[in-house]
N, CA, C and O atoms as a GROMACS GRO file, in nm:
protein
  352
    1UNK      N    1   0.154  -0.347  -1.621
    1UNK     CA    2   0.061  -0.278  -1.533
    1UNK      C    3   0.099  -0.314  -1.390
    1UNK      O    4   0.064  -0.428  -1.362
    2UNK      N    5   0.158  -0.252  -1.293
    2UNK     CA    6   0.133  -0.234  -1.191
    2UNK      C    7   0.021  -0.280  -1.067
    2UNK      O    8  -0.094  -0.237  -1.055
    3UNK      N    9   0.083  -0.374  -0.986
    3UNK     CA   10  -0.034  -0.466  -0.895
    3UNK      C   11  -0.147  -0.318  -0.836
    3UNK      O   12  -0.268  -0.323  -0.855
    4UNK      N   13  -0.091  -0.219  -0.778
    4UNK     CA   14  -0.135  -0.168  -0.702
    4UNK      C   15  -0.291  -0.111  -0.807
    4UNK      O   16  -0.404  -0.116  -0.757
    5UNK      N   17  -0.273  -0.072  -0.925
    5UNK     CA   18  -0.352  -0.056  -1.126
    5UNK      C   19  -0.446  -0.134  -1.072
    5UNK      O   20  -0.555  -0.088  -1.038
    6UNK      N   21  -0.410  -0.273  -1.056
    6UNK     CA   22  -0.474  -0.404  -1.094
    6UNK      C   23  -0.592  -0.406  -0.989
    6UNK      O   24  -0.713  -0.386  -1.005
    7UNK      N   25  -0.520  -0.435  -0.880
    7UNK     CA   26  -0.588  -0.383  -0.732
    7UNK      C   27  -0.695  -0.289  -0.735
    7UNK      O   28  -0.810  -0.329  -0.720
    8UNK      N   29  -0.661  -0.132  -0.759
    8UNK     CA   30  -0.772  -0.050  -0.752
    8UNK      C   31  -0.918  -0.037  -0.898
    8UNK      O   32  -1.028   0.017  -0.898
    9UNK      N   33  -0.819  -0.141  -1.036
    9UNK     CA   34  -0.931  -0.149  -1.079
    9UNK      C   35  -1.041  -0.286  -1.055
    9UNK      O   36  -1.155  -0.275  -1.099
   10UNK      N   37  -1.012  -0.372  -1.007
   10UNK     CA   38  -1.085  -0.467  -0.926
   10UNK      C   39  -1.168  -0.473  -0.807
   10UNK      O   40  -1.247  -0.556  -0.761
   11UNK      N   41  -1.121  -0.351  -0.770
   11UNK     CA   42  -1.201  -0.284  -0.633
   11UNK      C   43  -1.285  -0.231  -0.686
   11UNK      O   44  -1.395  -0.279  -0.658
   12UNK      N   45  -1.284  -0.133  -0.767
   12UNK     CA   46  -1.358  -0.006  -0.845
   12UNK      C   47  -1.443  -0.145  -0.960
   12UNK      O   48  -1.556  -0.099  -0.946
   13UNK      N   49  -1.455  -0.209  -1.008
   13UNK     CA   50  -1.533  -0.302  -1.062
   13UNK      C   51  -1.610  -0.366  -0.950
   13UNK      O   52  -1.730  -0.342  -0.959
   14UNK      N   53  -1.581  -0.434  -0.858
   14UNK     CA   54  -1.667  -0.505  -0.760
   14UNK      C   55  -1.775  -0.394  -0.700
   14UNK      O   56  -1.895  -0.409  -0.677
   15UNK      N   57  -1.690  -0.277  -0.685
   15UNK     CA   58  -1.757  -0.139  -0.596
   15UNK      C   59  -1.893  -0.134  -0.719
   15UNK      O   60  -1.993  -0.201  -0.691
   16UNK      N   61  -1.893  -0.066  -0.836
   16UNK     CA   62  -1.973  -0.050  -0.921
   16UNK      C   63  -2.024  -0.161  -0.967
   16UNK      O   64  -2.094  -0.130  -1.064
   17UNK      N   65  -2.025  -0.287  -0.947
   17UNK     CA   66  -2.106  -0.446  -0.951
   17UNK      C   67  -2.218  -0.419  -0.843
   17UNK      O   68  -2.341  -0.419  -0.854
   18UNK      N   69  -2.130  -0.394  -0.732
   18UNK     CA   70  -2.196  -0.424  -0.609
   18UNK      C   71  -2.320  -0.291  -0.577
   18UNK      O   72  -2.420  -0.304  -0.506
   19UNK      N   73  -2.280  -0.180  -0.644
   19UNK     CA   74  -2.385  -0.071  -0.614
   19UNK      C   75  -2.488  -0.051  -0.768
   19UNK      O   76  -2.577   0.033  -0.776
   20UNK      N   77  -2.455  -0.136  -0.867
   20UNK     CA   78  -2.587  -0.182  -0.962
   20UNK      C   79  -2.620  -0.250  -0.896
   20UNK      O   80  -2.674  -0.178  -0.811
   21UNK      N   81  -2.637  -0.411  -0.844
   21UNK     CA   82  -2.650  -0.474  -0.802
   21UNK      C   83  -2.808  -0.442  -0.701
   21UNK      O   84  -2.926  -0.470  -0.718
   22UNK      N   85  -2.714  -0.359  -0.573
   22UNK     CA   86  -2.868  -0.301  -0.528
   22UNK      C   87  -2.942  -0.198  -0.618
   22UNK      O   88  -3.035  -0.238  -0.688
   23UNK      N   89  -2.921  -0.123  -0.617
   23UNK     CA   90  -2.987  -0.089  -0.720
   23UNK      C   91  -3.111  -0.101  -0.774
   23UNK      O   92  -3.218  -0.039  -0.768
   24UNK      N   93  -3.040  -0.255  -0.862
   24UNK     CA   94  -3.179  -0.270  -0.925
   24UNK      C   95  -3.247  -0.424  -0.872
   24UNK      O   96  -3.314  -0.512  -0.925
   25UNK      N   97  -3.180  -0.396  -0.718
   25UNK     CA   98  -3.298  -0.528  -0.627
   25UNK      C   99  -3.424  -0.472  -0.578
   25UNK      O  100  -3.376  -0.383  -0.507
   26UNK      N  101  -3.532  -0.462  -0.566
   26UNK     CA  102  -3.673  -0.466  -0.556
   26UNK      C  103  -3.655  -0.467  -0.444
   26UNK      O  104  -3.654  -0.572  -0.380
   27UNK      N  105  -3.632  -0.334  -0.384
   27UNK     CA  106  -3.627  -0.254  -0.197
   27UNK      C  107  -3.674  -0.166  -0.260
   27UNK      O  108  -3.691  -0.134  -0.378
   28UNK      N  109  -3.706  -0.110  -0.104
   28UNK     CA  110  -3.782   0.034  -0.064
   28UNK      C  111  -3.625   0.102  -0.074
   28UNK      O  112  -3.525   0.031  -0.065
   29UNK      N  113  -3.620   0.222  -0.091
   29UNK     CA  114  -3.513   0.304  -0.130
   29UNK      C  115  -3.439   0.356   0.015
   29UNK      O  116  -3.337   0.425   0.014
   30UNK      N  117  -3.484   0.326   0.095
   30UNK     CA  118  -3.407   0.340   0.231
   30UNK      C  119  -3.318   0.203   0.304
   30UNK      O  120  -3.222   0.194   0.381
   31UNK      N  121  -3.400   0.115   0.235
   31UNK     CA  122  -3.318  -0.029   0.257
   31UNK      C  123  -3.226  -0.026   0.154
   31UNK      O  124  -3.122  -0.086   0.180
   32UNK      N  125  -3.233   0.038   0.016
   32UNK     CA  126  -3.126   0.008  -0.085
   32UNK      C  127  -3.026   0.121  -0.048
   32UNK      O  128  -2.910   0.086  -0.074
   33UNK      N  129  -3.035   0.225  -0.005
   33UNK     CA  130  -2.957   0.327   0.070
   33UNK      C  131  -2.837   0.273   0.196
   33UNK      O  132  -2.718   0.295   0.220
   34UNK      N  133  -2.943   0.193   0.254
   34UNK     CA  134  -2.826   0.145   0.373
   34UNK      C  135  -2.730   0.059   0.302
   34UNK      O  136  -2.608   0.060   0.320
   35UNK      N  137  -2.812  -0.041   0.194
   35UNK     CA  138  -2.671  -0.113   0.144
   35UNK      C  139  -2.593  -0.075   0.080
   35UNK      O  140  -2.487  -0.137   0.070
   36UNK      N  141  -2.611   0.020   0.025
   36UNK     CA  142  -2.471   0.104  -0.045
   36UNK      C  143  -2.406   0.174   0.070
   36UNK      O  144  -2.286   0.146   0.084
   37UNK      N  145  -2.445   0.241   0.136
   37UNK     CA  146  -2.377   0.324   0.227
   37UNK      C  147  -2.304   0.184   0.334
   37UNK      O  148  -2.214   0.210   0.414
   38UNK      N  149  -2.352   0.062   0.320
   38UNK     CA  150  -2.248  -0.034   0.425
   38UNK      C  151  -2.185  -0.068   0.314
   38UNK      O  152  -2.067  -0.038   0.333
   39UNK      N  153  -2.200  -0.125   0.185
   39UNK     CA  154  -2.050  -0.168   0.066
   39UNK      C  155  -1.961  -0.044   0.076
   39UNK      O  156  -1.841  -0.056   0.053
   40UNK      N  157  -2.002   0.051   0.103
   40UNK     CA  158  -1.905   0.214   0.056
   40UNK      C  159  -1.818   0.210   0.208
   40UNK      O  160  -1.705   0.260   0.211
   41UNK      N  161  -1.866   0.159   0.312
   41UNK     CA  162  -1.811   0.153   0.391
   41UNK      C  163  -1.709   0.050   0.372
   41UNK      O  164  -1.598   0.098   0.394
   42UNK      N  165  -1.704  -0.098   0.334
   42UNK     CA  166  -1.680  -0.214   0.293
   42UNK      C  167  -1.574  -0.179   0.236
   42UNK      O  168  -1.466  -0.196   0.294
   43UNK      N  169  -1.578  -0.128   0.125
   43UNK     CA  170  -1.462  -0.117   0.045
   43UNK      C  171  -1.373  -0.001   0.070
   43UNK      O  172  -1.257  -0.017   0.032
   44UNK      N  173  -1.404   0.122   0.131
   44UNK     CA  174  -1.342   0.212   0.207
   44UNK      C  175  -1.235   0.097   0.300
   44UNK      O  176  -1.128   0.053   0.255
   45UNK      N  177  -1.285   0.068   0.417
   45UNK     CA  178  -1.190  -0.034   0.525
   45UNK      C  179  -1.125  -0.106   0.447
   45UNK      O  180  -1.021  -0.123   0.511
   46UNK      N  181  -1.110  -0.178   0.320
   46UNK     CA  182  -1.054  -0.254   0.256
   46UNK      C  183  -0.961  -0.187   0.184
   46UNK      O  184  -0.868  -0.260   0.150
   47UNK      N  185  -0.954  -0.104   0.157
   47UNK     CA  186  -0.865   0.023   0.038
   47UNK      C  187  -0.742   0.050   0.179
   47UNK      O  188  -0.620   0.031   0.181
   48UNK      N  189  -0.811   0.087   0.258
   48UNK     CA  190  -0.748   0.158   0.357
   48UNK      C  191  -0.626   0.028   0.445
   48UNK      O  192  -0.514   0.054   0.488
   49UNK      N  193  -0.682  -0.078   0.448
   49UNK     CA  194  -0.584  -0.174   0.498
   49UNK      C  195  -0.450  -0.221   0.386
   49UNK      O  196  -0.329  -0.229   0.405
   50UNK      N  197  -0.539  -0.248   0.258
   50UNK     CA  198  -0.423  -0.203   0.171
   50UNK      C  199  -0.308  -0.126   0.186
   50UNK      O  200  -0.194  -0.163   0.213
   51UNK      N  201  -0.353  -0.006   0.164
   51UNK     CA  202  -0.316   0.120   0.156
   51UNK      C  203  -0.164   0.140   0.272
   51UNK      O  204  -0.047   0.170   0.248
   52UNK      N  205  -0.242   0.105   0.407
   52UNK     CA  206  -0.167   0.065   0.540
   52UNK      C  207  -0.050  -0.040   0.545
   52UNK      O  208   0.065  -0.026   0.587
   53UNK      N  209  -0.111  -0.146   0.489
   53UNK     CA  210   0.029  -0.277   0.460
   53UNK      C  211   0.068  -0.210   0.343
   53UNK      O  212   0.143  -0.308   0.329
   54UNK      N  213   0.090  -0.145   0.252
   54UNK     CA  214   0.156  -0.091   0.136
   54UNK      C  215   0.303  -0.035   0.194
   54UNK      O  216   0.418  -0.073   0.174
   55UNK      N  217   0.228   0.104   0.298
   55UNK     CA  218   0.262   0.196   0.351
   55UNK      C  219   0.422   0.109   0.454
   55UNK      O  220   0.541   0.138   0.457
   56UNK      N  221   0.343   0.002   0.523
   56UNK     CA  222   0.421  -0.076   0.616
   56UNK      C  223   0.518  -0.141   0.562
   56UNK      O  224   0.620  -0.158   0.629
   57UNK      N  225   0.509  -0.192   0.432
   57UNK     CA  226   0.607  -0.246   0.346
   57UNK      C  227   0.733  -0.146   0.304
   57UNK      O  228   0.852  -0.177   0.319
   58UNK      N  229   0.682  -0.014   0.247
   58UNK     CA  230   0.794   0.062   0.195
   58UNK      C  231   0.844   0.096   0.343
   58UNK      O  232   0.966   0.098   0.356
   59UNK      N  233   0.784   0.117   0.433
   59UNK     CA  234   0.850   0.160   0.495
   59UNK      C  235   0.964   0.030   0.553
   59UNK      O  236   1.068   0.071   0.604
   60UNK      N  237   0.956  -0.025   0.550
   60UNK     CA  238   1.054  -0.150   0.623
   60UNK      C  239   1.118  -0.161   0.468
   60UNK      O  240   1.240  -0.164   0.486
   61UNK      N  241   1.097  -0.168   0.353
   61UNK     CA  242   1.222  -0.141   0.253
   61UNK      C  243   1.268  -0.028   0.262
   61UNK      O  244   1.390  -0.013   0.252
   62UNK      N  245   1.199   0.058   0.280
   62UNK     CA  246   1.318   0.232   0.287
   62UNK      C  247   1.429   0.189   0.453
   62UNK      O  248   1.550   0.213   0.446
   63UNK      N  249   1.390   0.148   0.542
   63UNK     CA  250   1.470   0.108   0.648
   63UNK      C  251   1.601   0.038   0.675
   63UNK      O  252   1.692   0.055   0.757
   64UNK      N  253   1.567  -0.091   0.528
   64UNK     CA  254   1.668  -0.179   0.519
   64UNK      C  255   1.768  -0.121   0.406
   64UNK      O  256   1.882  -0.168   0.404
   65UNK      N  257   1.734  -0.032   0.321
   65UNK     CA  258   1.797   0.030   0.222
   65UNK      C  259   1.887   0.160   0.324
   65UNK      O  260   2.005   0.189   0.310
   66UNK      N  261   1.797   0.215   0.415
   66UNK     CA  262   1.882   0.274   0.484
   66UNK      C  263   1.987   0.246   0.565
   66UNK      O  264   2.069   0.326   0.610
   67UNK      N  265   1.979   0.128   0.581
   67UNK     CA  266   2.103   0.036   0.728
   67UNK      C  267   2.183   0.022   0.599
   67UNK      O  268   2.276   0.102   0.592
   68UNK      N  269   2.164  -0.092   0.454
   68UNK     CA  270   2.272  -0.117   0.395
   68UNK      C  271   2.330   0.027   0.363
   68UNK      O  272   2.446   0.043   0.400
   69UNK      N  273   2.283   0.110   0.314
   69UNK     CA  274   2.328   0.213   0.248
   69UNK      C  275   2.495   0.311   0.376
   69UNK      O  276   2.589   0.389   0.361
   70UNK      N  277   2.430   0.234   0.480
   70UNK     CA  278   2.478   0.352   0.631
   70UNK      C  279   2.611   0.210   0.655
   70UNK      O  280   2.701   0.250   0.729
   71UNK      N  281   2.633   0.068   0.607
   71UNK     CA  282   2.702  -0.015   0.608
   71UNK      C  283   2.802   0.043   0.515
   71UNK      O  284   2.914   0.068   0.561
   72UNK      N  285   2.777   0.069   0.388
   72UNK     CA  286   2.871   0.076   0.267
   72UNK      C  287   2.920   0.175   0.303
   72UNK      O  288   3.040   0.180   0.277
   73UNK      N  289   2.873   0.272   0.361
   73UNK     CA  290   2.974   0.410   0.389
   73UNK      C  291   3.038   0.377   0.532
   73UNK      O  292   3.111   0.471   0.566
   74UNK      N  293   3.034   0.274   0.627
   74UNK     CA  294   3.100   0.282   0.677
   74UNK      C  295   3.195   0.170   0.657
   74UNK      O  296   3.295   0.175   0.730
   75UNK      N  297   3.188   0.084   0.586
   75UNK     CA  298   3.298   0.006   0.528
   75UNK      C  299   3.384   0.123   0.426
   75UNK      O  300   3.507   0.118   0.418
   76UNK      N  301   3.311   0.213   0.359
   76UNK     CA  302   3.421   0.263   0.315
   76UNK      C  303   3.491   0.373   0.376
   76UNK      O  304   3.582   0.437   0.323
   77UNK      N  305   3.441   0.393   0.494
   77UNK     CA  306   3.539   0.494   0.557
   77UNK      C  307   3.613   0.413   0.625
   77UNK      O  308   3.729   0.453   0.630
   78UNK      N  309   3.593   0.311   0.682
   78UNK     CA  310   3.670   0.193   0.726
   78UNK      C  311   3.833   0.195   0.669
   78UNK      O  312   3.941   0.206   0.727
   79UNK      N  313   3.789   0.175   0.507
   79UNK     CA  314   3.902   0.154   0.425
   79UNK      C  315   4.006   0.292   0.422
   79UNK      O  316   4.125   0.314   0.442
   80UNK      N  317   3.924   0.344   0.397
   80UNK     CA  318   4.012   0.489   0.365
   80UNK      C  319   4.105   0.504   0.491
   80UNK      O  320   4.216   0.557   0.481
   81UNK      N  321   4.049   0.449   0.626
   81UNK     CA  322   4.098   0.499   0.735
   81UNK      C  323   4.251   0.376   0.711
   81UNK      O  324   4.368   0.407   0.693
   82UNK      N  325   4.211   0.285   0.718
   82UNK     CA  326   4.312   0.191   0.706
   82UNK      C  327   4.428   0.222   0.606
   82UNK      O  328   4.546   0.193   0.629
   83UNK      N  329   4.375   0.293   0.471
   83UNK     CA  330   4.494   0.310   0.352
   83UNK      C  331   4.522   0.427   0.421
   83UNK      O  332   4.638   0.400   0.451
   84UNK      N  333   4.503   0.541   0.471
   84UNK     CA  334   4.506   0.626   0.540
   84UNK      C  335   4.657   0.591   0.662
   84UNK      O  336   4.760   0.659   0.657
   85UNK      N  337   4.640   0.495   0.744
   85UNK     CA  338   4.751   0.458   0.809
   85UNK      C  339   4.827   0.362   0.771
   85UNK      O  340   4.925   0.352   0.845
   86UNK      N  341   4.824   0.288   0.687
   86UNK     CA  342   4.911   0.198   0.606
   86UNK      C  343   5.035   0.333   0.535
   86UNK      O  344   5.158   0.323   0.538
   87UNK      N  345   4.984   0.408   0.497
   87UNK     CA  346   5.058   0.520   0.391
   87UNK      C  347   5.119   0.567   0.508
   87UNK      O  348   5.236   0.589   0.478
   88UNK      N  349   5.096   0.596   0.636
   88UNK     CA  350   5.184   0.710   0.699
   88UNK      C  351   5.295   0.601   0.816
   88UNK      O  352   5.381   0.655   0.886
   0.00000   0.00000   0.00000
């Protein structure tokens, strides 16, 4: 299973803990309203920073995959150029 699996079902468990939770605490239904609507906020900002360093990660591996990848082709045009004038 996949961290990122693991991650959103641990979120999605705390999220649905946390909105039984109020629920069934003994408020007036406008006080149990705000606290769901601030956890929904809560875990929204939290998904989303994830989401962001995820995003920030591939992107700095797609970057470094792109420099090696842009190395090997120019080592191998390197070569070619060299057997290239060695032969003539």
């Amino acid at each position: 299973m996949s961290a990122g699996k693991v991650l959103l079902g641990v979120l999605a468990g705390a999220a649905a803990g946390a909105i039984l939770g109020v629920l069934f605490a003994p408020e007036k239904g406008t006080e149990t309203r705000r606290k769901i609507a601030e956890k929904g906020e809560d875990y929204v900002d939290t998904v989303k920073e994830k989401f962001n360093g995820l995003i920030d990660d591939l992107s700095k591996k797609m970057d470094n995959i792109q420099a090696r990848a842009n190395k090997v082709a120019d080592d191998a045009k390197s070569k070619v150029e060299e057997m290239k004038s060695s032969t003539n």
